[in-house]
N, CA, C and O atoms as a Maestro MAE file, in Angstrom:
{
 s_m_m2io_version
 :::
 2.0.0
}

f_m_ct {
 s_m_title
 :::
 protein
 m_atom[296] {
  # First column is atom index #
  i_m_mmod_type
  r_m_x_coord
  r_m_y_coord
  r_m_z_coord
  i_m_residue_number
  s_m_chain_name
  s_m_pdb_residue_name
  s_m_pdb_atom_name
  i_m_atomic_number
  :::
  1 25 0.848 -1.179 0.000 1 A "UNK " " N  " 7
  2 3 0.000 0.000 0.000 1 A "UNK " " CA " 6
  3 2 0.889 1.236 0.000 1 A "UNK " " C  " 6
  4 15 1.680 1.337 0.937 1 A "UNK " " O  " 8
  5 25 0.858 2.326 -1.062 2 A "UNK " " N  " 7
  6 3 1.537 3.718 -0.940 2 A "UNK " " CA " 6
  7 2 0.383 4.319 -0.261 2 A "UNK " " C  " 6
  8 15 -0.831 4.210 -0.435 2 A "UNK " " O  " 8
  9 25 1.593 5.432 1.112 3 A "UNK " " N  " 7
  10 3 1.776 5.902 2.032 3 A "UNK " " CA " 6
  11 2 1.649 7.461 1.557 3 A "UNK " " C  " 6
  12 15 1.583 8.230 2.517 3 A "UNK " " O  " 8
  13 25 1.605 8.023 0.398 4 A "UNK " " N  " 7
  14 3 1.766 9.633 0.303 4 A "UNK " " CA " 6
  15 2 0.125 9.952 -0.483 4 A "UNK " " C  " 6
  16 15 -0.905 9.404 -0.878 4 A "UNK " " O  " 8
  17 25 0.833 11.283 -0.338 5 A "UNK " " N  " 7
  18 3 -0.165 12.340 -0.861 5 A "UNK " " CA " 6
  19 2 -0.342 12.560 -2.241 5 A "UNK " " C  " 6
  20 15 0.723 12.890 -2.761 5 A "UNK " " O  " 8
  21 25 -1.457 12.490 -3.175 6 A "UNK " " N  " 7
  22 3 -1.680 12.538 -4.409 6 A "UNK " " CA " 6
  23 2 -0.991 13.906 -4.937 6 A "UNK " " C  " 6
  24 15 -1.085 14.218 -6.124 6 A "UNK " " O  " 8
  25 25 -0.377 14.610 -4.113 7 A "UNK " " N  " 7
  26 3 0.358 15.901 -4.836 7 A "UNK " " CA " 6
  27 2 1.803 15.212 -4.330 7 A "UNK " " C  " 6
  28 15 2.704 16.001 -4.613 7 A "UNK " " O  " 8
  29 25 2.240 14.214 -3.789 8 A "UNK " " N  " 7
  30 3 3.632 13.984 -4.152 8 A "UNK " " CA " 6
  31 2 4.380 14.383 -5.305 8 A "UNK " " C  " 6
  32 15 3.801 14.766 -6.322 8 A "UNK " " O  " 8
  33 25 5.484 14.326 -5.229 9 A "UNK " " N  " 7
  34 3 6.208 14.568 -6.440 9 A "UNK " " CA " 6
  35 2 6.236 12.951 -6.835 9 A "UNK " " C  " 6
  36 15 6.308 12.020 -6.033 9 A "UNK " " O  " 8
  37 25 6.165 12.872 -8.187 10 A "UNK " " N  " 7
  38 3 6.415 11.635 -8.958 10 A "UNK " " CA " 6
  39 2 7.567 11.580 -9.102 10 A "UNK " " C  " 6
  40 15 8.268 12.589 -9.027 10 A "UNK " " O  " 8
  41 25 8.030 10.421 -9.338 11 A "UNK " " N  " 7
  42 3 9.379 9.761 -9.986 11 A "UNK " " CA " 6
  43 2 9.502 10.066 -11.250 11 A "UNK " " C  " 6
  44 15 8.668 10.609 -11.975 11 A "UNK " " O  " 8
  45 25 10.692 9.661 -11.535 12 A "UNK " " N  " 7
  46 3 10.912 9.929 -13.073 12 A "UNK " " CA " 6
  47 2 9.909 8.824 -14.104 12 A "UNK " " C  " 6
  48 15 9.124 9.017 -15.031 12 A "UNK " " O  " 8
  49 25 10.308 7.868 -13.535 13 A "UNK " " N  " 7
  50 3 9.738 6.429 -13.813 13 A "UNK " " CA " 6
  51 2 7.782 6.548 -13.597 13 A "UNK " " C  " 6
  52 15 7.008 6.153 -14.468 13 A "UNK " " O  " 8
  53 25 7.340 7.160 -12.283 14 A "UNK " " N  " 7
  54 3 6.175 7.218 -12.482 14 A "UNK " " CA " 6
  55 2 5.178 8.357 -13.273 14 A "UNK " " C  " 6
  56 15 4.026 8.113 -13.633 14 A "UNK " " O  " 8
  57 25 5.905 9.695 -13.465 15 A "UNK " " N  " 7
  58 3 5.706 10.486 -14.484 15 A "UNK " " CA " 6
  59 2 5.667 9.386 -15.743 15 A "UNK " " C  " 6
  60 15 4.613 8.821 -16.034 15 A "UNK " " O  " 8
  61 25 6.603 9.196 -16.284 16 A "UNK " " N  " 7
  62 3 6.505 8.231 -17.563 16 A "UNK " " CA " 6
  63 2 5.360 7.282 -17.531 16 A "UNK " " C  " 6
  64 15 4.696 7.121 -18.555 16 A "UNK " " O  " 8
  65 25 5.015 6.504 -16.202 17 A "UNK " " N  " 7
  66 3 4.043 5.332 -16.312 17 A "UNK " " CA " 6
  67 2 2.854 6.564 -16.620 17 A "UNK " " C  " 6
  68 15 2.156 6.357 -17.613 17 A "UNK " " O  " 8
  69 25 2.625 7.629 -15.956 18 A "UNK " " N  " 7
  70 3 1.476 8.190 -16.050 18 A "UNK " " CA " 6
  71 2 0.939 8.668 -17.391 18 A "UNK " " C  " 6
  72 15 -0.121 8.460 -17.980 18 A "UNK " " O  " 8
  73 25 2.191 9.487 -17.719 19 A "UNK " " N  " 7
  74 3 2.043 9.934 -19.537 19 A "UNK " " CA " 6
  75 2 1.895 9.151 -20.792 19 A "UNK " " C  " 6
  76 15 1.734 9.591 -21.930 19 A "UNK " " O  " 8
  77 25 2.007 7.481 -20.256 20 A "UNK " " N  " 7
  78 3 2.329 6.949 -20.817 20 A "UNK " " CA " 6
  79 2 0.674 6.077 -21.007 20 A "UNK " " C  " 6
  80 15 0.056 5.897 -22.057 20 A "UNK " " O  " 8
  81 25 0.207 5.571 -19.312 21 A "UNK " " N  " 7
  82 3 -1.132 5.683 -19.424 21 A "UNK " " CA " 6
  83 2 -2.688 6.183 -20.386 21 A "UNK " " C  " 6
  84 15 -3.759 5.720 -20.777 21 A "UNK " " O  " 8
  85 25 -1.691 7.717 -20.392 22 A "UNK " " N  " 7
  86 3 -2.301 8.706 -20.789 22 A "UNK " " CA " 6
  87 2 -2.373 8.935 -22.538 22 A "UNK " " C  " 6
  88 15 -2.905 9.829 -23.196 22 A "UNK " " O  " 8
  89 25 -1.772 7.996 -22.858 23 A "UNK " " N  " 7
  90 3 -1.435 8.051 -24.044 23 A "UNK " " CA " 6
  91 2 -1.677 6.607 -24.961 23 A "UNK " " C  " 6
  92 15 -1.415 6.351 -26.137 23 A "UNK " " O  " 8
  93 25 -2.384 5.679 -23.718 24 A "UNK " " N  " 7
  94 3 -3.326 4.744 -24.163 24 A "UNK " " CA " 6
  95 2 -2.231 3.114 -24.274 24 A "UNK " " C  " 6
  96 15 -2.341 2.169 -25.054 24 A "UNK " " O  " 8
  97 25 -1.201 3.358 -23.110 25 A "UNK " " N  " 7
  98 3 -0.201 2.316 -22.845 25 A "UNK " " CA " 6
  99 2 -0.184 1.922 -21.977 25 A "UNK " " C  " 6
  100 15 0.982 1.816 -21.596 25 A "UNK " " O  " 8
  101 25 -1.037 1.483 -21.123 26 A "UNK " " N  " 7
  102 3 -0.968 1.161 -19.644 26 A "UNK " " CA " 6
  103 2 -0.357 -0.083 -19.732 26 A "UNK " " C  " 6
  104 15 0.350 -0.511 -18.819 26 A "UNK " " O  " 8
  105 25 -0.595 -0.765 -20.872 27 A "UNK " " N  " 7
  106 3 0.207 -2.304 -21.092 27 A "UNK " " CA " 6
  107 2 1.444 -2.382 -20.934 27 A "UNK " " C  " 6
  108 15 1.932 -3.398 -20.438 27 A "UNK " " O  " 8
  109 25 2.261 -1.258 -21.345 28 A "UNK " " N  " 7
  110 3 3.585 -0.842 -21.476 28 A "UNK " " CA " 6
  111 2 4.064 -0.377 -19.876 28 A "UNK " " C  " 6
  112 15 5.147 0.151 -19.626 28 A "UNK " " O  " 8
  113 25 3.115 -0.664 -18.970 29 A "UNK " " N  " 7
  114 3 3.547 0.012 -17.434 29 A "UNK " " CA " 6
  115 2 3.775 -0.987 -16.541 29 A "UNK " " C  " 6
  116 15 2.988 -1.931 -16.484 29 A "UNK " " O  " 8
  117 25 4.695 -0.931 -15.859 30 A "UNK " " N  " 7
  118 3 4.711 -2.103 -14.808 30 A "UNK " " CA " 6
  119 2 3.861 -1.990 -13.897 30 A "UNK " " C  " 6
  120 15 3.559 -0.810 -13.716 30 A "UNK " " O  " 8
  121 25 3.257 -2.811 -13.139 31 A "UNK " " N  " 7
  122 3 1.932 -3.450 -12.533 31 A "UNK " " CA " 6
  123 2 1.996 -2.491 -11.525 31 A "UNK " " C  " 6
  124 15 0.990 -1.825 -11.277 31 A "UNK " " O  " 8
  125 25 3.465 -2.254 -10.649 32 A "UNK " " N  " 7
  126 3 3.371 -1.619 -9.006 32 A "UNK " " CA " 6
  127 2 3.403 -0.037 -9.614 32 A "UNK " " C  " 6
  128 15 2.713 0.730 -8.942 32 A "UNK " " O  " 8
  129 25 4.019 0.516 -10.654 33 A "UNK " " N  " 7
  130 3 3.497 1.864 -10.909 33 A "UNK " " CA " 6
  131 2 1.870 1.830 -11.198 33 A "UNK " " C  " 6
  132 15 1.057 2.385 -10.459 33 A "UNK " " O  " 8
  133 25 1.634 1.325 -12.009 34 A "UNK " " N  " 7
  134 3 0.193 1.580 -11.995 34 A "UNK " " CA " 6
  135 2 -0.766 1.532 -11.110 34 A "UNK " " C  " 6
  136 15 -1.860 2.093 -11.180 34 A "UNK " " O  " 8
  137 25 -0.065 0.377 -9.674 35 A "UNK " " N  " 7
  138 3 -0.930 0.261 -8.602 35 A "UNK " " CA " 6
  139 2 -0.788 1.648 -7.684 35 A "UNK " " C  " 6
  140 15 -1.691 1.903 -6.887 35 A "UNK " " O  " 8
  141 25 0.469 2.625 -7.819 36 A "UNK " " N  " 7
  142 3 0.776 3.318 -7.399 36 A "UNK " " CA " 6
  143 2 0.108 4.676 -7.670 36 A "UNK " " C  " 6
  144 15 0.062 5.640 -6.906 36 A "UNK " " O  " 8
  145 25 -0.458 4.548 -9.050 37 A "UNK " " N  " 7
  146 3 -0.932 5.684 -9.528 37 A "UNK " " CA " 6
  147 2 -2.292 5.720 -9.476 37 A "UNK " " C  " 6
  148 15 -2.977 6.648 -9.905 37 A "UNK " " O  " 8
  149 25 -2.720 4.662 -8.925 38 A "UNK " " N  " 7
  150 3 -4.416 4.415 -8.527 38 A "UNK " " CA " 6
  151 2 -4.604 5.019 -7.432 38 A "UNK " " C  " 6
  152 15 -5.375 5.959 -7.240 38 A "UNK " " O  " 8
  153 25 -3.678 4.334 -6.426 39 A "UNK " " N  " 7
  154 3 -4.241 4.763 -4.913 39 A "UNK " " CA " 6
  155 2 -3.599 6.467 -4.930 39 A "UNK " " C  " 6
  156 15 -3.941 7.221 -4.018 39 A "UNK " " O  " 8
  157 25 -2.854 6.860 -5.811 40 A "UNK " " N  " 7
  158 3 -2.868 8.474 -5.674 40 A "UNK " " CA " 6
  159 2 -3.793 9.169 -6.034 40 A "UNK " " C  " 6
  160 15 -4.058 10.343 -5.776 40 A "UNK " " O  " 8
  161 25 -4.536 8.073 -6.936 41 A "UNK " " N  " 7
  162 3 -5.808 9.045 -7.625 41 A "UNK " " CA " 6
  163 2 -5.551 9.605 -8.766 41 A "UNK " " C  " 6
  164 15 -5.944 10.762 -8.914 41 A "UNK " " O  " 8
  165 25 -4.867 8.973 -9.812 42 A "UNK " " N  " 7
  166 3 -4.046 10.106 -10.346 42 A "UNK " " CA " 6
  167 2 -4.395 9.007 -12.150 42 A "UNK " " C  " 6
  168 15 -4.035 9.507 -13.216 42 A "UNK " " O  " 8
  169 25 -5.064 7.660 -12.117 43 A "UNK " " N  " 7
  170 3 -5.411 6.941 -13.351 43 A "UNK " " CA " 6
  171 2 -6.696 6.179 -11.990 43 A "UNK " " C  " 6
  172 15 -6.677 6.163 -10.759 43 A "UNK " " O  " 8
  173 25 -7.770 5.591 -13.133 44 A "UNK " " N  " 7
  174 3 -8.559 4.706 -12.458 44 A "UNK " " CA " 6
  175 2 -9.228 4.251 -13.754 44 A "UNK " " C  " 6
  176 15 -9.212 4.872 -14.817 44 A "UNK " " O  " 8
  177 25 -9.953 2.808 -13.460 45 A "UNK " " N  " 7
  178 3 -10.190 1.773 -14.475 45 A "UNK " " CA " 6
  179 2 -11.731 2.458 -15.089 45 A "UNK " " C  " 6
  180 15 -12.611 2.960 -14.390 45 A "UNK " " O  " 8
  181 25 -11.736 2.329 -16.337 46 A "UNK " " N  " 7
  182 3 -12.860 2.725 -17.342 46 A "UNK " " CA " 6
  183 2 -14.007 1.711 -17.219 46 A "UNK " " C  " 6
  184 15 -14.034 0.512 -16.941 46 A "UNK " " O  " 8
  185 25 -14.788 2.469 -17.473 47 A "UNK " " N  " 7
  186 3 -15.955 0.961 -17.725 47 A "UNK " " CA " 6
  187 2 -15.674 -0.250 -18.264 47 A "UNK " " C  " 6
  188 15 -16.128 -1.292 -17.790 47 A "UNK " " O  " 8
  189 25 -14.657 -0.187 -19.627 48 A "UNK " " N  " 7
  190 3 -14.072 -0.647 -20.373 48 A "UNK " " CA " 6
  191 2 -12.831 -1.558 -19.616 48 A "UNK " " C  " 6
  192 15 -12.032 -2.295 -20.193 48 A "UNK " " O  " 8
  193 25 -12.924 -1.263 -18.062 49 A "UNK " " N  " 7
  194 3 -11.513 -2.125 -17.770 49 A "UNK " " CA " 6
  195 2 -10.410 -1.654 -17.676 49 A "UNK " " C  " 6
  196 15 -9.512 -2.123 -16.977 49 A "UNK " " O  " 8
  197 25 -10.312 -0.323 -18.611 50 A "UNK " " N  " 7
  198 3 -8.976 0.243 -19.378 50 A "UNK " " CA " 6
  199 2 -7.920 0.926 -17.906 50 A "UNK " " C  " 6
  200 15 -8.449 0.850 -16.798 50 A "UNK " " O  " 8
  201 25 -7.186 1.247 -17.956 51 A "UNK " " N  " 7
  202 3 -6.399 2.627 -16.538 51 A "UNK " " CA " 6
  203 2 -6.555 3.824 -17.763 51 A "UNK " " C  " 6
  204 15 -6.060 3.714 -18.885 51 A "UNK " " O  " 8
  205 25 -7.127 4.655 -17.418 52 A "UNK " " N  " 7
  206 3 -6.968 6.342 -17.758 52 A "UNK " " CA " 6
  207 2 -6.621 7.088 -16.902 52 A "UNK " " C  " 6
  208 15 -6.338 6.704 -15.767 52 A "UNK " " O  " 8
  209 25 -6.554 8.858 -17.461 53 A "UNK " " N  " 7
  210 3 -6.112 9.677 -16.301 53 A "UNK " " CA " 6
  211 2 -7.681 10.338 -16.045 53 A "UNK " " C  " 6
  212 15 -8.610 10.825 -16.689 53 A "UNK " " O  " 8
  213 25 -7.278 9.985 -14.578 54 A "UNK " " N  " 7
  214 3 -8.126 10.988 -14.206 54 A "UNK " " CA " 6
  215 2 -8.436 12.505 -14.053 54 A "UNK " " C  " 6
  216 15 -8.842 12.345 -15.204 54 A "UNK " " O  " 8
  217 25 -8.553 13.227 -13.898 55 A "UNK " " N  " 7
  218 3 -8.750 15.044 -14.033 55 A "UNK " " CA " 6
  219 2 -7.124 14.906 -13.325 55 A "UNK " " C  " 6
  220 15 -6.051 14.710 -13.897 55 A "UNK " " O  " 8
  221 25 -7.378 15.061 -12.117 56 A "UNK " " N  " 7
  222 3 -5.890 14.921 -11.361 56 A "UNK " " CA " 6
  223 2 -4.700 14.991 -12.090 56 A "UNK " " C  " 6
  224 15 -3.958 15.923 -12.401 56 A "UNK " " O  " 8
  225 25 -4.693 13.517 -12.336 57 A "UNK " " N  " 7
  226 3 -3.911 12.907 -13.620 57 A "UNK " " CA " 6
  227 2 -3.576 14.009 -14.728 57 A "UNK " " C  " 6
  228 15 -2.641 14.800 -14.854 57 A "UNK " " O  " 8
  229 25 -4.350 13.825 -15.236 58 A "UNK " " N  " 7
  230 3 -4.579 15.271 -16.511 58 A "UNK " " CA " 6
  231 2 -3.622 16.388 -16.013 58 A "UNK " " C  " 6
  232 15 -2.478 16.697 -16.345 58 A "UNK " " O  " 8
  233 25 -4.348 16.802 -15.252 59 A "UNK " " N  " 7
  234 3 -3.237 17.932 -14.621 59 A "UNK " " CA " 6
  235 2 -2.233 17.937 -14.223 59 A "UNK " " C  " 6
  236 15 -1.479 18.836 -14.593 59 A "UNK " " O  " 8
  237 25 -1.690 16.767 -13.129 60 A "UNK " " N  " 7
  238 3 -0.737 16.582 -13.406 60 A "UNK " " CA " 6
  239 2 0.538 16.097 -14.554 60 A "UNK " " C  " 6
  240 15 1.724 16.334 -14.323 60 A "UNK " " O  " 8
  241 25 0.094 15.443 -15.710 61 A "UNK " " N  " 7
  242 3 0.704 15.610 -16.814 61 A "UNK " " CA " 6
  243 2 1.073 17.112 -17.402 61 A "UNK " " C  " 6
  244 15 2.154 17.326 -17.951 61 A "UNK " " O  " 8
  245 25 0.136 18.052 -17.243 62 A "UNK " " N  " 7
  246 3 -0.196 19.300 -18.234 62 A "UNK " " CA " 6
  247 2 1.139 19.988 -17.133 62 A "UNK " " C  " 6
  248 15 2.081 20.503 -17.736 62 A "UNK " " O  " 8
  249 25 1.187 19.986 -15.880 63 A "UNK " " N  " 7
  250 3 1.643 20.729 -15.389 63 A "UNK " " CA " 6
  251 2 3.047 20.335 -15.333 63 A "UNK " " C  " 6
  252 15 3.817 21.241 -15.012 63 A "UNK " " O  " 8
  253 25 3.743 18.767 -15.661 64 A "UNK " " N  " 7
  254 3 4.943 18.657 -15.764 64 A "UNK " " CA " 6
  255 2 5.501 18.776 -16.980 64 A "UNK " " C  " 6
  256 15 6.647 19.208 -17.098 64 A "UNK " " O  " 8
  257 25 4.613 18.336 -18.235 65 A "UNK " " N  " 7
  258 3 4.826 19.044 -19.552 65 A "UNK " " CA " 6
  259 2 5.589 20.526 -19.778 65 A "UNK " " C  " 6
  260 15 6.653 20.791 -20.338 65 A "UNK " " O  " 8
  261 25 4.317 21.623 -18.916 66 A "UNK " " N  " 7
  262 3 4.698 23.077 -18.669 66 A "UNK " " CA " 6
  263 2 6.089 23.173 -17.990 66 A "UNK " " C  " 6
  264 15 7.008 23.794 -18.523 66 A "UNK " " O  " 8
  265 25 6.177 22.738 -17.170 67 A "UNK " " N  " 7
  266 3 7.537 23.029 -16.899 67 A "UNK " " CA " 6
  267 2 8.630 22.192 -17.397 67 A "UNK " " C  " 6
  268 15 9.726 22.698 -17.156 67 A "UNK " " O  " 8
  269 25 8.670 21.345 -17.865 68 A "UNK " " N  " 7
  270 3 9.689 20.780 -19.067 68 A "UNK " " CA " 6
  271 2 10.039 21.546 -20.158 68 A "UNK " " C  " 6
  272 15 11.189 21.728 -20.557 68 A "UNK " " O  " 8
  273 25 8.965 22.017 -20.662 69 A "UNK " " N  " 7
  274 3 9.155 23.120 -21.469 69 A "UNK " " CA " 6
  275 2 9.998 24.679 -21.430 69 A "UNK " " C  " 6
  276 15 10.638 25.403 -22.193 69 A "UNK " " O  " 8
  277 25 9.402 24.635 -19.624 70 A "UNK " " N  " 7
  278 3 9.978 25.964 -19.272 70 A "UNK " " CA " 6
  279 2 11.450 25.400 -19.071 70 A "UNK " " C  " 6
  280 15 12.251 26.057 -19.737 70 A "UNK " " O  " 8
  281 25 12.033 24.383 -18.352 71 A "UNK " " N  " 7
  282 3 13.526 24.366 -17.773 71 A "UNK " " CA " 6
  283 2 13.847 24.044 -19.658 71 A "UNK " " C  " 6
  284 15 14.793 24.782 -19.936 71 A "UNK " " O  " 8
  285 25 13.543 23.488 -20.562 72 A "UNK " " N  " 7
  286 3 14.455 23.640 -21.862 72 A "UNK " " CA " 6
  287 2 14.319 25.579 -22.631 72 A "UNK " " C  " 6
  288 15 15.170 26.320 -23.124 72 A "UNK " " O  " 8
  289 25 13.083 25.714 -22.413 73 A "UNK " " N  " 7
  290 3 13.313 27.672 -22.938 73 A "UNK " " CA " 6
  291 2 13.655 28.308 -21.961 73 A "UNK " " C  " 6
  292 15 12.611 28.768 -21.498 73 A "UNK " " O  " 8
  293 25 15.155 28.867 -20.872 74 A "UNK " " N  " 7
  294 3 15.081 29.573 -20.604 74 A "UNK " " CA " 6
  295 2 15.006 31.130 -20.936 74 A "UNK " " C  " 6
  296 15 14.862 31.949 -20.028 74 A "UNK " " O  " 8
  :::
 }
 m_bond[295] {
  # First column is bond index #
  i_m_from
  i_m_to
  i_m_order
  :::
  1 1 2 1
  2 2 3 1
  3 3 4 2
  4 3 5 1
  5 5 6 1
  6 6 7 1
  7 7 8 2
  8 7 9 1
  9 9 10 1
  10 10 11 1
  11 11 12 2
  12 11 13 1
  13 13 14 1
  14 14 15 1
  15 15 16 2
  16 15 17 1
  17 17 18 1
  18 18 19 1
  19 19 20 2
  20 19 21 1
  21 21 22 1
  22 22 23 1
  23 23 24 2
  24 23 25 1
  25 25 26 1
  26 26 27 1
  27 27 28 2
  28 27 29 1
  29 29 30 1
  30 30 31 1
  31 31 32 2
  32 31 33 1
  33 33 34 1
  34 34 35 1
  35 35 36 2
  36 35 37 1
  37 37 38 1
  38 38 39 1
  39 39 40 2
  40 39 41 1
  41 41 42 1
  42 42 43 1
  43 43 44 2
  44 43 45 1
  45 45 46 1
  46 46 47 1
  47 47 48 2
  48 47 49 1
  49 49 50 1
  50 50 51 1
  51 51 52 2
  52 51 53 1
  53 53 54 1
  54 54 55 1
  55 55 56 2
  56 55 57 1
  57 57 58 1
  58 58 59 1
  59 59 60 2
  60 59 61 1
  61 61 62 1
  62 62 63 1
  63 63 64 2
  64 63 65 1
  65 65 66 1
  66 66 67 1
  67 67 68 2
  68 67 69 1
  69 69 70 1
  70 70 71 1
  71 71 72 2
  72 71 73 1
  73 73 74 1
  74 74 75 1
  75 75 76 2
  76 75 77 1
  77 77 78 1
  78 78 79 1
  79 79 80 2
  80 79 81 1
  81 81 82 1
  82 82 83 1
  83 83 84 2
  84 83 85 1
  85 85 86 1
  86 86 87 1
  87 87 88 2
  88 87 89 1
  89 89 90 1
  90 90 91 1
  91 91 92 2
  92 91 93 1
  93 93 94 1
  94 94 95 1
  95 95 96 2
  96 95 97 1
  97 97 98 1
  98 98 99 1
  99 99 100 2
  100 99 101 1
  101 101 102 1
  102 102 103 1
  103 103 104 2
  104 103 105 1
  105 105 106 1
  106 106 107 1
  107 107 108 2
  108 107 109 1
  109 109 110 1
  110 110 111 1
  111 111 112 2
  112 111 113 1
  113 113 114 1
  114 114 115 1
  115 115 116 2
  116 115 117 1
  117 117 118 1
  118 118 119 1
  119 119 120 2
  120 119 121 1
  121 121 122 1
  122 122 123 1
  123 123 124 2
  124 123 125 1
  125 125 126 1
  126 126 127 1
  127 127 128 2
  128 127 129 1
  129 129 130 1
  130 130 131 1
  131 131 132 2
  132 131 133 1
  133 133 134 1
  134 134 135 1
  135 135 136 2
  136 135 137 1
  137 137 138 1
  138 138 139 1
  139 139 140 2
  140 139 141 1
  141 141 142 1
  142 142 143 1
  143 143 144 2
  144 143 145 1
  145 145 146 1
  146 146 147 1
  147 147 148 2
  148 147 149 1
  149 149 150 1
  150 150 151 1
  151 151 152 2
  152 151 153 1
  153 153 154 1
  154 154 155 1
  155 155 156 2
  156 155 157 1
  157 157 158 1
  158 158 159 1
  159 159 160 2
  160 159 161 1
  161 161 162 1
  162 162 163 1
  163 163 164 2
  164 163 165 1
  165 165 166 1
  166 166 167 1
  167 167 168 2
  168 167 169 1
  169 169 170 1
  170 170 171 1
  171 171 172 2
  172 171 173 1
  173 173 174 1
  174 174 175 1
  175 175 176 2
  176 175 177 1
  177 177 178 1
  178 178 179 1
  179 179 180 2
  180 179 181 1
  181 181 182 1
  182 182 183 1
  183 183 184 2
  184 183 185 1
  185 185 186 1
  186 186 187 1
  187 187 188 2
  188 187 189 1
  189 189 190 1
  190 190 191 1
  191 191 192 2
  192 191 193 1
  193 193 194 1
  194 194 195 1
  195 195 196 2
  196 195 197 1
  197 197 198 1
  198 198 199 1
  199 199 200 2
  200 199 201 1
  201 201 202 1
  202 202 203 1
  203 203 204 2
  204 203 205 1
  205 205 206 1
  206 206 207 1
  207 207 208 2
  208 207 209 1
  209 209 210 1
  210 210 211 1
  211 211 212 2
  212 211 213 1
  213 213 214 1
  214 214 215 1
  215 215 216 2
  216 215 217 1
  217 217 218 1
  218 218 219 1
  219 219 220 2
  220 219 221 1
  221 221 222 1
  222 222 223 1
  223 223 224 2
  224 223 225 1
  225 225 226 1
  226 226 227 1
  227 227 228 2
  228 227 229 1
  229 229 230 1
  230 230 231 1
  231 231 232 2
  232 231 233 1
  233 233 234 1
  234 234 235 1
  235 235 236 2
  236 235 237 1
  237 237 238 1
  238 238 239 1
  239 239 240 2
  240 239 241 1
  241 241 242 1
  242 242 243 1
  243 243 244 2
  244 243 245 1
  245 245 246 1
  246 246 247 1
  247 247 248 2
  248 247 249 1
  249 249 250 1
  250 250 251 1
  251 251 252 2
  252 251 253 1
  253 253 254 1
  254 254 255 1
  255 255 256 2
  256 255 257 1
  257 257 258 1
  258 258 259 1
  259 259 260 2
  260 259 261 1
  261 261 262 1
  262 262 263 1
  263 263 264 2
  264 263 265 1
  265 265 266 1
  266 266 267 1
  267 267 268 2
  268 267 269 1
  269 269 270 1
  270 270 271 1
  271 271 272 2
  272 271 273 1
  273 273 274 1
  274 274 275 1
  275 275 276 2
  276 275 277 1
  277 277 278 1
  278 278 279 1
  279 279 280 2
  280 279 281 1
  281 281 282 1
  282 282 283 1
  283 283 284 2
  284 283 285 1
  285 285 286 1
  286 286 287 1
  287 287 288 2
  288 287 289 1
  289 289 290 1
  290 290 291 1
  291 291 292 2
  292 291 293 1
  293 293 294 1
  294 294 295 1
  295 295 296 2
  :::
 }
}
């Protein structure tokens, strides 16, 4: 069972599982990130079965995107 707060900072590794989710690869994710990114709240299963992002999720992608962007344009 993960122990933190859905505004943790992600890993490098769980950023990737998430964007990666998000981008319709959850197959491509190892099992304990994805279990990891449930109980943050951050992907949850579709009617369909599927892992998506949730709003959370969403945002948190949009918002590490934004600043990826920003630390390469200074």
């Amino acid at each position: 069972m993960v122990d933190r707060s859905s505004l943790a900072v992600l890993s490098p590794a769980e950023l990737t599982a998430l964007r990666r989710i998000g981008r319709g690869f959850a197959r491509h994710v190892p099992e304990h990130h994805q279990d990891t990114l449930v109980v943050l709240g951050l992907v949850a299963l579709d009617m369909g079965g599927r892992l998506v992002l949730t709003a959370k999720g969403q945002q948190r992608v949009r918002t590490a995107d934004a600043e990826t962007t920003a630390a390469s344009h200074p």
